[in-house]
Structure formats: structure tokens, C-alpha cells
C-alpha positions as CSV (number, residue, x, y, z in Angstrom):
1,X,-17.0,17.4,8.1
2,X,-20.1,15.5,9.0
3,X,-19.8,13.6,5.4
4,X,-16.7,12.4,6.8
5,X,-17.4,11.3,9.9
6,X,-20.4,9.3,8.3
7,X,-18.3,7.9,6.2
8,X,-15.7,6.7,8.8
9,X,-18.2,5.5,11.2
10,X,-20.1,3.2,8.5
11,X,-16.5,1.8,7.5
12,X,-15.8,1.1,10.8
13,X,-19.1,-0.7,11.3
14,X,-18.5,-2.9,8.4
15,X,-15.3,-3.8,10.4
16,X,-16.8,-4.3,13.8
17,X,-14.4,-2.1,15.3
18,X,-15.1,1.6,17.1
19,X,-14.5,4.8,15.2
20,X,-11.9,6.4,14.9
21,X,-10.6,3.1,14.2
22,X,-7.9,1.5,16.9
23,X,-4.8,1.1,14.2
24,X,-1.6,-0.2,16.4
25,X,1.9,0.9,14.4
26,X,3.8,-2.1,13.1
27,X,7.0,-2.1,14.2
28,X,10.2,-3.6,12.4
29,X,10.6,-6.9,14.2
30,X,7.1,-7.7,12.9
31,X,7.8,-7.7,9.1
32,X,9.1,-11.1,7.6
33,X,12.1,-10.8,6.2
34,X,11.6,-11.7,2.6
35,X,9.9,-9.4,-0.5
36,X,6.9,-12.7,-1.1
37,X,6.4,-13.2,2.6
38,X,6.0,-10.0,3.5
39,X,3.9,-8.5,0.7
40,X,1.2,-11.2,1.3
41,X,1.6,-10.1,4.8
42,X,1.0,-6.7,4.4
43,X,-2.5,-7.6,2.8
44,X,-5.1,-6.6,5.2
45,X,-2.6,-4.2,7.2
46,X,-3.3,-0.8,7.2
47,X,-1.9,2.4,5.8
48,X,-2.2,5.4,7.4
49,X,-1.0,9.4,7.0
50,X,-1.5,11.7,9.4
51,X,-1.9,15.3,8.1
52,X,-2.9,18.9,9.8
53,X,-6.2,18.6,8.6
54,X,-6.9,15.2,9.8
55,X,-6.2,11.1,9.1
56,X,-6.7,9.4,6.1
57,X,-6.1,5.3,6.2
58,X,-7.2,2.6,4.4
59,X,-6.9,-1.4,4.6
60,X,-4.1,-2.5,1.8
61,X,-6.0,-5.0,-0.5
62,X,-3.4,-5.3,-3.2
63,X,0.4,-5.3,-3.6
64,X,3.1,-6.6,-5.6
65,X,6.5,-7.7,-4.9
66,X,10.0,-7.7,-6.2
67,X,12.2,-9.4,-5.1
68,X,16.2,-9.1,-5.0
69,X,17.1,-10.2,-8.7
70,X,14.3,-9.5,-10.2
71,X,15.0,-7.7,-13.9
72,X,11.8,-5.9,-13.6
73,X,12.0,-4.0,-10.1
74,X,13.9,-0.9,-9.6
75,X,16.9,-2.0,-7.4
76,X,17.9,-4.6,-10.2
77,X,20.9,-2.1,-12.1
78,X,22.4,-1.5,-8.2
79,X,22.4,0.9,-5.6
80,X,21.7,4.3,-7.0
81,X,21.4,7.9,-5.4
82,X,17.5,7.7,-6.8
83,X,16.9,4.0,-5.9
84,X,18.9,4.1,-2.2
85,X,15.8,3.6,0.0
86,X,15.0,0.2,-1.6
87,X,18.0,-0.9,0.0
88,X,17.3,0.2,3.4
89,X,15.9,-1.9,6.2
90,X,12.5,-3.3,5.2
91,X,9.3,-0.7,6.0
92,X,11.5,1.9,4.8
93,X,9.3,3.8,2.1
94,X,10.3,4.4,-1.9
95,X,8.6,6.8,-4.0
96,X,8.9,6.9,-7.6
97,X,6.9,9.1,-10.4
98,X,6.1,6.6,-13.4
99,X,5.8,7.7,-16.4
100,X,6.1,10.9,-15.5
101,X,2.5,11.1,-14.1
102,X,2.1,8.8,-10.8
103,X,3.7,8.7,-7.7
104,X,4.5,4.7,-6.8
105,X,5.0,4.0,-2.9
106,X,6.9,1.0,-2.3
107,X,8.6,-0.6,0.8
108,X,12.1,-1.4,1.1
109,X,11.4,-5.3,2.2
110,X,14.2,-7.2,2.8
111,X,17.7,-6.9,5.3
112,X,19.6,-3.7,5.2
113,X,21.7,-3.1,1.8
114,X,19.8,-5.6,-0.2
115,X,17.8,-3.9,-2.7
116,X,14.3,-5.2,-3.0
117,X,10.8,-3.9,-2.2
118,X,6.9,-4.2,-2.3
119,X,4.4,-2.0,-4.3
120,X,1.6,-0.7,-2.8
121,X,-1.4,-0.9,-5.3
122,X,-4.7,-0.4,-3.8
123,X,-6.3,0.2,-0.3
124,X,-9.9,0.1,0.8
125,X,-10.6,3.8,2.2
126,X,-11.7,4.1,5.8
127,X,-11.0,7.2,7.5
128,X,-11.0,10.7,5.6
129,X,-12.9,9.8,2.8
130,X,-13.7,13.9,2.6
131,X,-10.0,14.7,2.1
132,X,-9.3,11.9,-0.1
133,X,-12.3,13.6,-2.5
134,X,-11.4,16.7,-2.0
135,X,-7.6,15.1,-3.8
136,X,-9.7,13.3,-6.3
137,X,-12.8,15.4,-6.9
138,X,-16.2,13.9,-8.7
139,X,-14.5,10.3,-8.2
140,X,-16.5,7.1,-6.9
141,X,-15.7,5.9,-3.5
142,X,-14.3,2.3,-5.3
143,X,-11.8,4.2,-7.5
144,X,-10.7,6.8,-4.5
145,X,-7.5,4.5,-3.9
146,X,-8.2,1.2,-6.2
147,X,-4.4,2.0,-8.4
148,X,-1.2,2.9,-7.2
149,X,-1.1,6.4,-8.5
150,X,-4.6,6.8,-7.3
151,X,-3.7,5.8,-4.0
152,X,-1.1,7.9,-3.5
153,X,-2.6,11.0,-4.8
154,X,-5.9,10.6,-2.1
155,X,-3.3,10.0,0.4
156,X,-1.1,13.1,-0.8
157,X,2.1,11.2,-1.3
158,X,4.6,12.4,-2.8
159,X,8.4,12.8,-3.4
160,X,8.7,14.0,0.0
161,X,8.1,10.4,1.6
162,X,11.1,8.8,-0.2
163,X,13.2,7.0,2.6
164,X,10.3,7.7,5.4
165,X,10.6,5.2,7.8
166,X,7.0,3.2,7.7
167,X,7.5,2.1,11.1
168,X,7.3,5.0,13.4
169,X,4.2,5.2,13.8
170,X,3.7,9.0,12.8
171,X,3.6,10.8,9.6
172,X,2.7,8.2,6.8
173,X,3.3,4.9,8.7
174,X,1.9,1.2,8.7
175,X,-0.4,-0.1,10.9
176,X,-2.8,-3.4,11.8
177,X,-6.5,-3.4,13.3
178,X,-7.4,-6.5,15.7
179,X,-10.1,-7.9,13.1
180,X,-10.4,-11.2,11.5
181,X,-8.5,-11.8,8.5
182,X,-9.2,-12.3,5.0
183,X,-8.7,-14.4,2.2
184,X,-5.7,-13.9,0.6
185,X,-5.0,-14.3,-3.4
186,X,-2.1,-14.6,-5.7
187,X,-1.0,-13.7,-9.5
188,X,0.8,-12.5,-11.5
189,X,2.0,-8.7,-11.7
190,X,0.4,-6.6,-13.9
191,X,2.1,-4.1,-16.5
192,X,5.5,-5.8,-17.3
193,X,7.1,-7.0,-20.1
194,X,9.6,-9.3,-18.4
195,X,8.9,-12.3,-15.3
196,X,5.4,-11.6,-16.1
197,X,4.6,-15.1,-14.9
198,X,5.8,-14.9,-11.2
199,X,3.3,-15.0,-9.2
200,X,4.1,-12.3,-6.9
201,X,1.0,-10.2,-6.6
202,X,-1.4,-10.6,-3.4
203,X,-4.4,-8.9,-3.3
204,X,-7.5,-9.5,-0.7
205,X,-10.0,-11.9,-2.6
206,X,-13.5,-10.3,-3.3
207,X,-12.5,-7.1,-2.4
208,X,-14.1,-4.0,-5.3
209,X,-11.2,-1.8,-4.4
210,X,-8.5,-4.3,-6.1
211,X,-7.3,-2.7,-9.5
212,X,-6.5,-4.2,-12.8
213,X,-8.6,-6.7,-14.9
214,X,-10.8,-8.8,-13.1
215,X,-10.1,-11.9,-15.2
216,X,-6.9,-12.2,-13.4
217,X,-8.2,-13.0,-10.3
218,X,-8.6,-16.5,-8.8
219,X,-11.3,-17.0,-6.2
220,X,-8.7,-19.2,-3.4
């Protein structure tokens, strides 16, 4: 465990904050109630999971969102017994296996019965870096979390966490630290074959641990 704890502690360095890091749970009444305004708010929050063997979190640095209406998200076709926590109060979680190989997590992100959410696509590992190699063995630090399948499988999320409330504050949950915030980016999403032009995907600017092709990324 001593790989660990160096890890955490020069993590929390680079954020000028004590280890083990001070995360505070974010509660409902602070999420904005709209799938753009709160995925570029959830940049720079943190997500956490809190297992037997210990804490892994990380800073999110990259999400996407979609919107009510949108053809490419999955609450488009309607309420469904597989898609029903999208239309739960926003910070309610949805996990869906793409492609038969990933695990997504999304957030249900809008009012209660109005299907929308926002895709988690990369954090920026800070606390139980060992467990998140031991899930991902022989990978770099950078590409620990940096993807949405990647993430989830260093955080061990799984089909389990569908409809978890993200807000509790136990568990897997969401969470901000009291440091100074970053620049914030915007693009389009990656991967689709339909409103590929909305401009609906926030990431942290300069940050390695932000997936896809580079070339997409604006520096304001």
C-alpha cells in the first residue's frame, strides 16, 4: 500500500489540498437543471467510490451531454424498463454496456420523468491509484481512466450502479474539492453518426487525461 499512498499524497500536492483529499458530497439542489449546464458543471467535480478495500476518486475532465430530444442519446425512443433511470431526478446514475464490451456511466440530468443524461468520459485519478492498476494491470497512469469504458472498469462499475443515486454521498457518489477552478472547453461529441455538430462535449482544457483525438480540442 505504500505505492498508493505516494501516489495519493503527490496528487493531492499538485492540488494544494491535504491527503486523503477533503471531497464534500454534492447534493441535489446543487445541480443545474438542464443536460448543457450541468455537464460543463460537472467538469472539475469529483467522482468518487467507496469500496471495502479502500477509495478510488478522481477529478472528471471530460463529459458529454444529451439532452431531451436528442436522436443520438438513449432516452430518445421513450421510457423503457432498460433506459428508466435516465428519467429519474438528475444525479441519478445510468449504466449501459456498449458494444457489448464497456460499461458507460451516465447521469440522469434533468427534472424527474424527463429522459436526458450526461456521459461521463474521463477523470484524472487521485486516490487509489493501486486498485485502479490492480483493474487495469501494466497500464500508464494517463490511460488508467482517460475513456469511458476505462474509467469505469478502474473504478469497478458495473451493472450494479444502474439507478444509484449519485447524491448520497456513499457508495459511488459525486463530490467537489474547495480548489480553484479550471478552464473549461467545448466540442463536439465524439463517436456518432447523427447531431455530430452540437457542441455538447466539456472537457477540462490542457488536461492529458482527456480521451479522443487531440485535434478536436480548442485551447479557450
Amino acid at each position: 500500500m505504500k505505492r498508493a499512498a505516494a501516489g495519493v499524497a503527490l496528487s493531492a500536492a499538485s492540488l494544494d489540498v491535504p491527503s486523503p483529499l477533503p471531497i464534500v458530497p454534492l447534493r441535489r439542489k446543487d445541480l443545474p437543471i438542464e443536460t448543457a449546464a450541468l455537464a460543463r458543471y460537472m467538469v472539475g467535480k469529483m467522482l468518487v467510490h467507496d469500496l471495502p478495500e479502500g477509495r478510488v476518486a478522481g477529478r472528471i475532465v471530460e463529459v458529454e451531454g444529451y439532452p431531451p430530444g436528442d436522436s443520438t442519446g438513449h432516452a430518445f425512443i421513450g421510457r423503457r424498463g432498460w433506459n428508466a433511470s435516465l428519467f429519474l431526478a438528475r444525479g441519478h446514475a445510468y449504466v449501459r454496456l456498449t458494444y457489448g464490451l464497456s460499461w458507460m456511466l451516465n447521469m440522469a440530468s434533468e427534472a424527474q420523468d424527463v429522459g436526458a443524461g450526461v456521459l461521463f468520459r474521463a477523470v484524472e485519478p487521485l486516490e487509489g491509484l493501486e486498485l485502479m492498476a490492480a483493474r487495469r494491470p501494466g497500464v500508464p497512469q494517463r490511460d488508467l481512466t482517460r475513456g469511458p469504458g476505462r474509467m469505469t472498469q478502474a473504478f469497478g462499475i458495473g451493472a450494479s450502479f444502474d439507478g444509484v443515486d449519485l447524491c448520497s454521498g456513499e457508495g459511488l457518489w459525486i463530490g467537489r474539492l474547495d480548489v480553484p477552478a479550471r478552464a473549461v472547453g467545448v466540442t463536439t461529441r465524439i463517436g456518432l453518426s447523427r447531431e455530430q455538430d452540437r457542441p455538447l462535449r466539456f472537457y477540462e482544457i490542457g488536461s492529458p487525461y482527456v480521451s479522443g483525438p487531440r485535434k478536436l480540442l480548442a485551447s479557450t
